[in-house]
N, CA, C and O atoms as a GROMACS GRO file, in nm:
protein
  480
    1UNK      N    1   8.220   4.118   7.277
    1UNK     CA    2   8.264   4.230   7.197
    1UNK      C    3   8.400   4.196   7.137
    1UNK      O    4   8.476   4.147   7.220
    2UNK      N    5   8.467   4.215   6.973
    2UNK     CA    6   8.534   4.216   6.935
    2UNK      C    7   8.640   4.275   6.981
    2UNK      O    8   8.603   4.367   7.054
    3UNK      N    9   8.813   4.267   6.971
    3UNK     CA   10   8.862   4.343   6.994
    3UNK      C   11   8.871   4.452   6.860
    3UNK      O   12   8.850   4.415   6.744
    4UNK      N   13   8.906   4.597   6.900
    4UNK     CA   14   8.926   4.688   6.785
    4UNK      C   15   8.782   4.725   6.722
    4UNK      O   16   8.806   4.761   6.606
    5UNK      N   17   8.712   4.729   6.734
    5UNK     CA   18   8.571   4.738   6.752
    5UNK      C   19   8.560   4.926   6.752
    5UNK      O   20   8.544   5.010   6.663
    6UNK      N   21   8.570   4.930   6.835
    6UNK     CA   22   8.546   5.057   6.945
    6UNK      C   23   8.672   5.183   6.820
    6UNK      O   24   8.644   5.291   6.768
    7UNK      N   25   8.791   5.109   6.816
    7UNK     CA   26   8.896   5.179   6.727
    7UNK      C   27   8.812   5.210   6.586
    7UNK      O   28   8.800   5.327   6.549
    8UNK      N   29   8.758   5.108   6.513
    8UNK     CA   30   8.696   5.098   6.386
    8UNK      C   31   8.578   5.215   6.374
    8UNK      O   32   8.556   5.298   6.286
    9UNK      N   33   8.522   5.192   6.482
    9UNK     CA   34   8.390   5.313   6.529
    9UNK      C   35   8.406   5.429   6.524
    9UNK      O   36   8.325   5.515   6.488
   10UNK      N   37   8.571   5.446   6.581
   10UNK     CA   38   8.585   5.565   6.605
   10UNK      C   39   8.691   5.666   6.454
   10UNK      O   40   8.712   5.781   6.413
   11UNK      N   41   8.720   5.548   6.430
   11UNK     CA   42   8.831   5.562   6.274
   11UNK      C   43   8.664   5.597   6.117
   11UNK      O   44   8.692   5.629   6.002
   12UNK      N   45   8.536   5.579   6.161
   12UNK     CA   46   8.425   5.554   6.063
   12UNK      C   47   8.331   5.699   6.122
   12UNK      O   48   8.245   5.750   6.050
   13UNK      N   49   8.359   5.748   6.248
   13UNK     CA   50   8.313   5.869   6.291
   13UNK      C   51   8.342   5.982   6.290
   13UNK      O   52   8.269   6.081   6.284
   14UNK      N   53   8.493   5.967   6.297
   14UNK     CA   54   8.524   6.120   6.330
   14UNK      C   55   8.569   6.196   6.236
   14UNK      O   56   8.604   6.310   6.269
   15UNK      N   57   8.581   6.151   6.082
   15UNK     CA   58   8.601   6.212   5.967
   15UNK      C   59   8.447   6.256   5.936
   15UNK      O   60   8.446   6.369   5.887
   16UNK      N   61   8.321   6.202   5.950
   16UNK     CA   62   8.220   6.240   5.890
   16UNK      C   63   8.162   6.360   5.997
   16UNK      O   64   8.091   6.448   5.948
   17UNK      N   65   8.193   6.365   6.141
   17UNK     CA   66   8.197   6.425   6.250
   17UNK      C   67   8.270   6.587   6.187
   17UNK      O   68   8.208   6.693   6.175
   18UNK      N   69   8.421   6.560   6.153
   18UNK     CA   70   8.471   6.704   6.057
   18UNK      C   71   8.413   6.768   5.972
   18UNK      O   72   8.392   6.889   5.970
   19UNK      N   73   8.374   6.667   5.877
   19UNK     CA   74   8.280   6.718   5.746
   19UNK      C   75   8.173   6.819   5.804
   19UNK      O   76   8.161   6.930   5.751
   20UNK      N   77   8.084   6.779   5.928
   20UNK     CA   78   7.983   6.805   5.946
   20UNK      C   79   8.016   6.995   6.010
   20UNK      O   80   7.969   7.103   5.974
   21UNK      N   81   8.090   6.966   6.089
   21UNK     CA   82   8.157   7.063   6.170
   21UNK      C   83   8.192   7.186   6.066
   21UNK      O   84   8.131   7.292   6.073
   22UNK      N   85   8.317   7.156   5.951
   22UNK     CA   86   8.306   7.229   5.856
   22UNK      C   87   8.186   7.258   5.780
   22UNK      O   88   8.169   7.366   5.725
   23UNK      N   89   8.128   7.191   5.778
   23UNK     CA   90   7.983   7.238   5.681
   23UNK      C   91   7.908   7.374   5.724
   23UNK      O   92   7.863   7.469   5.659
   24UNK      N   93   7.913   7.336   5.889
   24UNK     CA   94   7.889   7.434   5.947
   24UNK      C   95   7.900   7.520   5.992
   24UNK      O   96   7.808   7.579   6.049
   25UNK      N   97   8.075   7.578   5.983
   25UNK     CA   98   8.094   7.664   5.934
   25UNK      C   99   8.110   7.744   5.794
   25UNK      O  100   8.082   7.863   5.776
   26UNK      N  101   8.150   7.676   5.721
   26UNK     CA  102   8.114   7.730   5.570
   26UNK      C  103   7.986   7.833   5.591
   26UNK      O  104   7.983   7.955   5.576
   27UNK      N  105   7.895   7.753   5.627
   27UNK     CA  106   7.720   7.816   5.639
   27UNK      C  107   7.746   7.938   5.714
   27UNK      O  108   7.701   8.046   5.674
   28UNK      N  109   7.795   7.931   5.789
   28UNK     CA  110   7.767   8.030   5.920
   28UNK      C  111   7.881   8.161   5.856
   28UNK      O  112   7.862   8.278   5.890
   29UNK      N  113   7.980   8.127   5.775
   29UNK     CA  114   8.074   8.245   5.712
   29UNK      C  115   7.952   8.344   5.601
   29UNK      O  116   7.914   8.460   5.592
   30UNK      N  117   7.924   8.205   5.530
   30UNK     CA  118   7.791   8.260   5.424
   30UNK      C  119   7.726   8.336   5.454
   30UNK      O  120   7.735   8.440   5.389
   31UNK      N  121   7.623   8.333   5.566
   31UNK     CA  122   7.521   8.414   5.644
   31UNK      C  123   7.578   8.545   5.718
   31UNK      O  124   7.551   8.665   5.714
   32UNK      N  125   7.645   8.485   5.768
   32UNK     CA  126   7.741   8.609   5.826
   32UNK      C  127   7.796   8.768   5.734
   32UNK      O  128   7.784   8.885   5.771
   33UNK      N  129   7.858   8.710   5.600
   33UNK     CA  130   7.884   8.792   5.474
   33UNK      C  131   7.754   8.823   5.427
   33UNK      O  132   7.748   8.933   5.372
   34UNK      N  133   7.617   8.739   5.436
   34UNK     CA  134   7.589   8.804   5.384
   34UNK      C  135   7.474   8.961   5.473
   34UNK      O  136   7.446   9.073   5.428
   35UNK      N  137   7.434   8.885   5.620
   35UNK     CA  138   7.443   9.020   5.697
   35UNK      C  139   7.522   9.117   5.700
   35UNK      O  140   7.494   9.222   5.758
   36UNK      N  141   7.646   9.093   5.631
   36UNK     CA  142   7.734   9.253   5.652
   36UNK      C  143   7.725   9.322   5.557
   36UNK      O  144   7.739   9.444   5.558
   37UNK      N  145   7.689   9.226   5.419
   37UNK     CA  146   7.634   9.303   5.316
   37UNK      C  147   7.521   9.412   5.318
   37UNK      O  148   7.529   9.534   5.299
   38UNK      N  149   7.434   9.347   5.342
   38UNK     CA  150   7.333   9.433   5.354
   38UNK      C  151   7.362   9.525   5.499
   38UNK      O  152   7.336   9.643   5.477
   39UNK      N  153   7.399   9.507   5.608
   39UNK     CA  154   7.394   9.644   5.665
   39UNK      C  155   7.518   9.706   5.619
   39UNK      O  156   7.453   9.806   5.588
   40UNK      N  157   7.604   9.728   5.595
   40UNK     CA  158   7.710   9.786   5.509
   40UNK      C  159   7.622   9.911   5.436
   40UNK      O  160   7.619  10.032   5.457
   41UNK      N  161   7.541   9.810   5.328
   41UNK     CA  162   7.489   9.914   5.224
   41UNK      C  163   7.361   9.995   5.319
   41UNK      O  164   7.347  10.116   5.301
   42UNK      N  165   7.280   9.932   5.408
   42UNK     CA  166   7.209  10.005   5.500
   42UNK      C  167   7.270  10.114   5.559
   42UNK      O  168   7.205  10.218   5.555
   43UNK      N  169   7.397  10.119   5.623
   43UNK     CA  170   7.432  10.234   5.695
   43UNK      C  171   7.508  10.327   5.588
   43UNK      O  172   7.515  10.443   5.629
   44UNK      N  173   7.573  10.306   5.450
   44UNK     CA  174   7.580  10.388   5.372
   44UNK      C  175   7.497  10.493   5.330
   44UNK      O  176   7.517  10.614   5.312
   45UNK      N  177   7.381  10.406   5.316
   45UNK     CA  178   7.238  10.481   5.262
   45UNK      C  179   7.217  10.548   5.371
   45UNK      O  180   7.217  10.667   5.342
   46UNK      N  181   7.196  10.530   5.494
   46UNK     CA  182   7.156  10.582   5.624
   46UNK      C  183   7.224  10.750   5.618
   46UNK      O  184   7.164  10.858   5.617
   47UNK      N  185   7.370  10.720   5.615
   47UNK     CA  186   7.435  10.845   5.604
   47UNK      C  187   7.447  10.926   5.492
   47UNK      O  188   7.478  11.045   5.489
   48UNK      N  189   7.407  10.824   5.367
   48UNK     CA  190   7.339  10.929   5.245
   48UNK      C  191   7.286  11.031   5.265
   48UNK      O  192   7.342  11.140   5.261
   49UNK      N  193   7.155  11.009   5.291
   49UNK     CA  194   6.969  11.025   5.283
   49UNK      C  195   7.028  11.130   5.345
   49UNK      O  196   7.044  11.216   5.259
   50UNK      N  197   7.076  11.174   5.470
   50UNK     CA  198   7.113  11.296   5.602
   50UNK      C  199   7.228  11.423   5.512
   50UNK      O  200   7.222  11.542   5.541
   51UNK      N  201   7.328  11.368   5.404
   51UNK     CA  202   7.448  11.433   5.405
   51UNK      C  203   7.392  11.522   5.285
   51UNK      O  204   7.280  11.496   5.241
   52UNK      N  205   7.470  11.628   5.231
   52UNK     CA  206   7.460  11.766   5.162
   52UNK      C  207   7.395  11.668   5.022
   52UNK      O  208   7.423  11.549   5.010
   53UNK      N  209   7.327  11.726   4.946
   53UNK     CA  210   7.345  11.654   4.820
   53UNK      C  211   7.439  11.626   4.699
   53UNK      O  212   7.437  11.535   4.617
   54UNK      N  213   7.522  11.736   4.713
   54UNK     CA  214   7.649  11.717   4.639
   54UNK      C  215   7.777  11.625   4.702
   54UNK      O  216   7.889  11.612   4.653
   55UNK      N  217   7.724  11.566   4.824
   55UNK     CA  218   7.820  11.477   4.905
   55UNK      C  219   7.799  11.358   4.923
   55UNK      O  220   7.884  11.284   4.973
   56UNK      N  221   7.652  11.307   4.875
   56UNK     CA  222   7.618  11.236   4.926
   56UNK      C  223   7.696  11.086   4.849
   56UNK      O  224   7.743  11.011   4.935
   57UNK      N  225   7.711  11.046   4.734
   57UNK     CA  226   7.755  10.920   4.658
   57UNK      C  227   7.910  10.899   4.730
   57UNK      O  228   7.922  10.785   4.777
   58UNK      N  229   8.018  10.977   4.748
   58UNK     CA  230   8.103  10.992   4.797
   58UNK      C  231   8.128  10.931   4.979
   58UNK      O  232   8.211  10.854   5.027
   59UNK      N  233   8.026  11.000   5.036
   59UNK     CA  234   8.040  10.986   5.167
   59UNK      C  235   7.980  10.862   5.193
   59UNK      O  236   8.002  10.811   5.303
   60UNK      N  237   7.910  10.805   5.115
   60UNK     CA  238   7.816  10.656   5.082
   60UNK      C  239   7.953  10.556   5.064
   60UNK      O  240   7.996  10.468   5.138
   61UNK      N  241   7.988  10.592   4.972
   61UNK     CA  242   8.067  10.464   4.903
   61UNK      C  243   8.223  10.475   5.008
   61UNK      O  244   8.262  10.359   5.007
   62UNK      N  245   8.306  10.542   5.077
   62UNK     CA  246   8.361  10.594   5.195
   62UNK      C  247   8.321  10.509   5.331
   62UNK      O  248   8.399  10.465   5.416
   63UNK      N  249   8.162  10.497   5.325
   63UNK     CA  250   8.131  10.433   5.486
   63UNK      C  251   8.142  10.303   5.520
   63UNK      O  252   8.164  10.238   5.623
   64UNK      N  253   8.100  10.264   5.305
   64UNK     CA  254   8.069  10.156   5.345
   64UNK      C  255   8.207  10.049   5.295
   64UNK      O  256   8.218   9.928   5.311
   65UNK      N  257   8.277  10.123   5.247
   65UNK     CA  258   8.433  10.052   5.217
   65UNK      C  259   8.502  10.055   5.368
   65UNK      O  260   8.586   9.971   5.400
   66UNK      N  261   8.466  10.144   5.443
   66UNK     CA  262   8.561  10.167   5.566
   66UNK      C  263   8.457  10.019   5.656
   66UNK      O  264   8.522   9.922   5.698
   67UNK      N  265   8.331  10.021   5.670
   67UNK     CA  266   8.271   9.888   5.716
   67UNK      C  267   8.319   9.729   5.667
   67UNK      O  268   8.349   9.626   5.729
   68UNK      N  269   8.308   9.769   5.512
   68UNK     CA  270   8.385   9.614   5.449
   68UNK      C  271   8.551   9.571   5.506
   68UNK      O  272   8.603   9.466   5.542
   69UNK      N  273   8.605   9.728   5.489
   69UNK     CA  274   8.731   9.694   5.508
   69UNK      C  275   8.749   9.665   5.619
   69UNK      O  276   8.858   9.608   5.628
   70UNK      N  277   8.686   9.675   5.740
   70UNK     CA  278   8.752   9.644   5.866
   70UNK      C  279   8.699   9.530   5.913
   70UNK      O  280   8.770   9.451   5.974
   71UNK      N  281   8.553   9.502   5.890
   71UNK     CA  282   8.520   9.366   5.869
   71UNK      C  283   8.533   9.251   5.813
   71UNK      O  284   8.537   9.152   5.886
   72UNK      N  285   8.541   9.240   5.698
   72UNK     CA  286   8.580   9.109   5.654
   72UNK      C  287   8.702   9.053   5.615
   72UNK      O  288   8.733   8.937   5.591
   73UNK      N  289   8.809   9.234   5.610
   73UNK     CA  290   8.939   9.193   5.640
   73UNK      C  291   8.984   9.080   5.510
   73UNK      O  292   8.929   9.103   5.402
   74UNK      N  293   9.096   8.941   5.514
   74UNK     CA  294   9.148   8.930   5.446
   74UNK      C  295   9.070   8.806   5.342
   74UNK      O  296   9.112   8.754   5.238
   75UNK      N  297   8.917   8.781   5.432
   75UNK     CA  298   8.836   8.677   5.361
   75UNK      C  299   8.822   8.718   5.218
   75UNK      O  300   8.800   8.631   5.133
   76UNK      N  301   8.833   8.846   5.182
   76UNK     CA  302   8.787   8.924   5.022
   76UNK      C  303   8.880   8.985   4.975
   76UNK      O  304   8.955   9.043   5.054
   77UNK      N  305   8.903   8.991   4.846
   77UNK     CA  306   9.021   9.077   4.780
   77UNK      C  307   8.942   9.223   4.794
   77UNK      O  308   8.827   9.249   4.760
   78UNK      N  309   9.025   9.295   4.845
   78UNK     CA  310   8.962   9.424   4.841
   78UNK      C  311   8.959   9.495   4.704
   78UNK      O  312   8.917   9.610   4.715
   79UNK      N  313   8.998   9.452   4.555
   79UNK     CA  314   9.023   9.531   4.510
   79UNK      C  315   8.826   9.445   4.401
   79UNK      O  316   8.759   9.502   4.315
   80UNK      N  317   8.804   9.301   4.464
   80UNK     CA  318   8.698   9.274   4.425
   80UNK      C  319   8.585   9.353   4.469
   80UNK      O  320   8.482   9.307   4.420
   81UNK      N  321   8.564   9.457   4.546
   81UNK     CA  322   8.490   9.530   4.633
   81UNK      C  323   8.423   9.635   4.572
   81UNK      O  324   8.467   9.748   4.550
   82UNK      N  325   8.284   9.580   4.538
   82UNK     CA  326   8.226   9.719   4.470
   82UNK      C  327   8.077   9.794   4.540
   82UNK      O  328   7.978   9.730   4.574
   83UNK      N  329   8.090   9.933   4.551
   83UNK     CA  330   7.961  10.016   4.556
   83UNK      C  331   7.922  10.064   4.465
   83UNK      O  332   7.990  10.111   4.373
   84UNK      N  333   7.811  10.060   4.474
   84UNK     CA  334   7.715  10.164   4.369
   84UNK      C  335   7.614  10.255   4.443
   84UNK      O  336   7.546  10.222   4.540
   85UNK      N  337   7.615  10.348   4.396
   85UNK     CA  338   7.560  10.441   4.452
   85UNK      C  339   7.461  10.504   4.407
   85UNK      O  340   7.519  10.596   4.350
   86UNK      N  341   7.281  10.532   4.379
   86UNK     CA  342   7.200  10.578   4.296
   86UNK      C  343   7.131  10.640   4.330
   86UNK      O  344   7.060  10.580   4.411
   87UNK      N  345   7.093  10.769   4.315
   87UNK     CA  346   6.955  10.864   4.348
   87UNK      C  347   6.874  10.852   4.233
   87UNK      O  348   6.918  10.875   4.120
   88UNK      N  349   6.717  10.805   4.264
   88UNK     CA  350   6.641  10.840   4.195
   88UNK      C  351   6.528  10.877   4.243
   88UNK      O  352   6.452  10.803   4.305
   89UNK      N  353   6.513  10.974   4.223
   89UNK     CA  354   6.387  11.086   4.272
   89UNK      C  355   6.390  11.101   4.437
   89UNK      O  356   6.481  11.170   4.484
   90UNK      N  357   6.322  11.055   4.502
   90UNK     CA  358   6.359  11.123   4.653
   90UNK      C  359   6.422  10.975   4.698
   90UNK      O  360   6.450  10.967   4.818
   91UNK      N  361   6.439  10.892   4.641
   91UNK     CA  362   6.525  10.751   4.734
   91UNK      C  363   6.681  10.760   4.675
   91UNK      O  364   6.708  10.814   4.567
   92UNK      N  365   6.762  10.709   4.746
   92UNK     CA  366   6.872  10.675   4.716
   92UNK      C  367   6.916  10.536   4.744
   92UNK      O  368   6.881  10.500   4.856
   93UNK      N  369   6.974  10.457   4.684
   93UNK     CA  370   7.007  10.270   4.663
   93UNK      C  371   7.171  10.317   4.670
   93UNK      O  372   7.229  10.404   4.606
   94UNK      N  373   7.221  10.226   4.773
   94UNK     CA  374   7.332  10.137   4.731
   94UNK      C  375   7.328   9.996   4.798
   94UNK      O  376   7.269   9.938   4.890
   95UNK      N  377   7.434   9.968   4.691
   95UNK     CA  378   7.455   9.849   4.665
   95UNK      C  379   7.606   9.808   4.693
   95UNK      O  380   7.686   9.894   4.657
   96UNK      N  381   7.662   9.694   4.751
   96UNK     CA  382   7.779   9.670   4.783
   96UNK      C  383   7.800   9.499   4.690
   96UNK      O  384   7.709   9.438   4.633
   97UNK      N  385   7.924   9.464   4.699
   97UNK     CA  386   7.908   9.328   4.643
   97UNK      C  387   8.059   9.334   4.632
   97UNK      O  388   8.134   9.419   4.583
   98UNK      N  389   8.090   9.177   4.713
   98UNK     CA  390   8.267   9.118   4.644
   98UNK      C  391   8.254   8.984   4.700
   98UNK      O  392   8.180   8.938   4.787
   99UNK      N  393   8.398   8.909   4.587
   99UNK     CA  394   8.405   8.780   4.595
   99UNK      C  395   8.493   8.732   4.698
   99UNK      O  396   8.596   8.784   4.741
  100UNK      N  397   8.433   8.618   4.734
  100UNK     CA  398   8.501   8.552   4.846
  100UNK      C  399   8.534   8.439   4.807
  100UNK      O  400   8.448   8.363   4.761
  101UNK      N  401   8.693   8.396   4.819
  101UNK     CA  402   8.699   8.168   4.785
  101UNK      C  403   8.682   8.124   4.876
  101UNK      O  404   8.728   8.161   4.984
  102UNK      N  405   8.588   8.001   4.849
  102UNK     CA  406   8.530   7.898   4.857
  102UNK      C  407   8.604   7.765   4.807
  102UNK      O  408   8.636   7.733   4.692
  103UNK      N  409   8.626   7.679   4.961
  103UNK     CA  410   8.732   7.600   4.941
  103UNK      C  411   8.695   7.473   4.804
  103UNK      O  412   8.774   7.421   4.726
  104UNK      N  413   8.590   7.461   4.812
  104UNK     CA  414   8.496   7.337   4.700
  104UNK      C  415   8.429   7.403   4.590
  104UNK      O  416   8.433   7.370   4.472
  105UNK      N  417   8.358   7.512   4.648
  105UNK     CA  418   8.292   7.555   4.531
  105UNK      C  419   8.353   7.705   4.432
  105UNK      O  420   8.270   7.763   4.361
  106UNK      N  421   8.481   7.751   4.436
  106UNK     CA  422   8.539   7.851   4.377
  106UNK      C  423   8.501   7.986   4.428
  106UNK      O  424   8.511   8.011   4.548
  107UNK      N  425   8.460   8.069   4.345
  107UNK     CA  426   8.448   8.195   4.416
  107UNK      C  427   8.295   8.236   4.405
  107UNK      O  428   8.239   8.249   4.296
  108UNK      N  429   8.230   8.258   4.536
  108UNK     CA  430   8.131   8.302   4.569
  108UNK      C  431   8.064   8.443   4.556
  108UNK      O  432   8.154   8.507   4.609
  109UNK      N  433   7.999   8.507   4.533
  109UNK     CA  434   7.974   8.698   4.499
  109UNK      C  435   7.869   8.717   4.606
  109UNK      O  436   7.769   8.644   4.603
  110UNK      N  437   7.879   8.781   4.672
  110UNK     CA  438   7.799   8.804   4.827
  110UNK      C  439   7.768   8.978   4.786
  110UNK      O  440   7.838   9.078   4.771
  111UNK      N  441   7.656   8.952   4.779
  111UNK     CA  442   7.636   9.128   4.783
  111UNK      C  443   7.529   9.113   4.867
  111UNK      O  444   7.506   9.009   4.928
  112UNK      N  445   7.430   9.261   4.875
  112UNK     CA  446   7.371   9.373   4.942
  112UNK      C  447   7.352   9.439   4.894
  112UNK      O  448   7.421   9.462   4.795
  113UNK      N  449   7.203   9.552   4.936
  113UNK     CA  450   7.149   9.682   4.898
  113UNK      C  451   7.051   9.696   5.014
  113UNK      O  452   6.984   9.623   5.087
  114UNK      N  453   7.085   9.872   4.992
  114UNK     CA  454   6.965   9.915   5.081
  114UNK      C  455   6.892  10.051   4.985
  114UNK      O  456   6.958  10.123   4.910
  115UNK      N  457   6.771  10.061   5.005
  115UNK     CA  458   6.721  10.168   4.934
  115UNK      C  459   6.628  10.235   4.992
  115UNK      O  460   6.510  10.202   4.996
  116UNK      N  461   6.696  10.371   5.061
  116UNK     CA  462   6.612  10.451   5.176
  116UNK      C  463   6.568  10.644   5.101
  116UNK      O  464   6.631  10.732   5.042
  117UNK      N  465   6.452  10.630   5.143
  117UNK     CA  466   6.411  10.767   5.122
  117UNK      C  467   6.512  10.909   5.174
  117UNK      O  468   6.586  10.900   5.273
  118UNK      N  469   6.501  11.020   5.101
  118UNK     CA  470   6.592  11.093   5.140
  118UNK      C  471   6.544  11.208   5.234
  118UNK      O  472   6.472  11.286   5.171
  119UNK      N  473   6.553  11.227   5.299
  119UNK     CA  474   6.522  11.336   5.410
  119UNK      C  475   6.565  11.475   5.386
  119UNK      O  476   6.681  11.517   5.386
  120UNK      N  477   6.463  11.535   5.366
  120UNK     CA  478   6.489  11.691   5.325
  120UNK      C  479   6.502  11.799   5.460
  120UNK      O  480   6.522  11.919   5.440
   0.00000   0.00000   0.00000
């Protein structure tokens, strides 16, 4: 066996070893944002469908800013942070969506929707 061998091995591993590590988190932030998306806008709608009808877009877009905001915290500009809120005929949709940076690829748009029947 050479001497420095073992050094070279380890100087040719452990940068592609990082890469890999980061990769996988990148992924796992992705997936993560984008499960909060969608239940975000799920439990908005949830508390829609139940609340007065003159309350309902309000108390929607309220649940699910108070969910974004305490969750994803300083990963998102909060002011990128949008709901939408829609009744049409007995369902009601929202929709959530904001940008997140992305160290390689710039800024990413992670949204969500849920669209639940309304309970009379």
């Amino acid at each position: 066996m050479q001497r420095g061998q073992v050094t070279l091995e380890l100087i040719a591993v452990i940068p592609c070893l990082c890469l890999l590590l980061w990769g996988m988190w990148e992924m796992a932030l992705s997936i993560g944002d984008a499960f909060l998306a969608r239940y975000a806008a799920y439990a908005a709608a949830r508390l829609a469908v139940v609340a007065e009808p003159d309350a309902r877009v309000g108390k929607a877009e309220n649940k699910a800013r108070q969910i974004l905001s305490l969750t994803v915290g300083r990963r998102a500009n909060p002011l990128s942070l949008a709901v939408n809120c829609s009744q049409e005929g007995d369902d009601f949709e929202v929709a959530v969506s904001w940008r997140r940076k992305r160290i390689w690829q710039g800024l990413e748009r992670i949204s969500g929707s849920s669209k639940l029947p309304i309970e009379e």
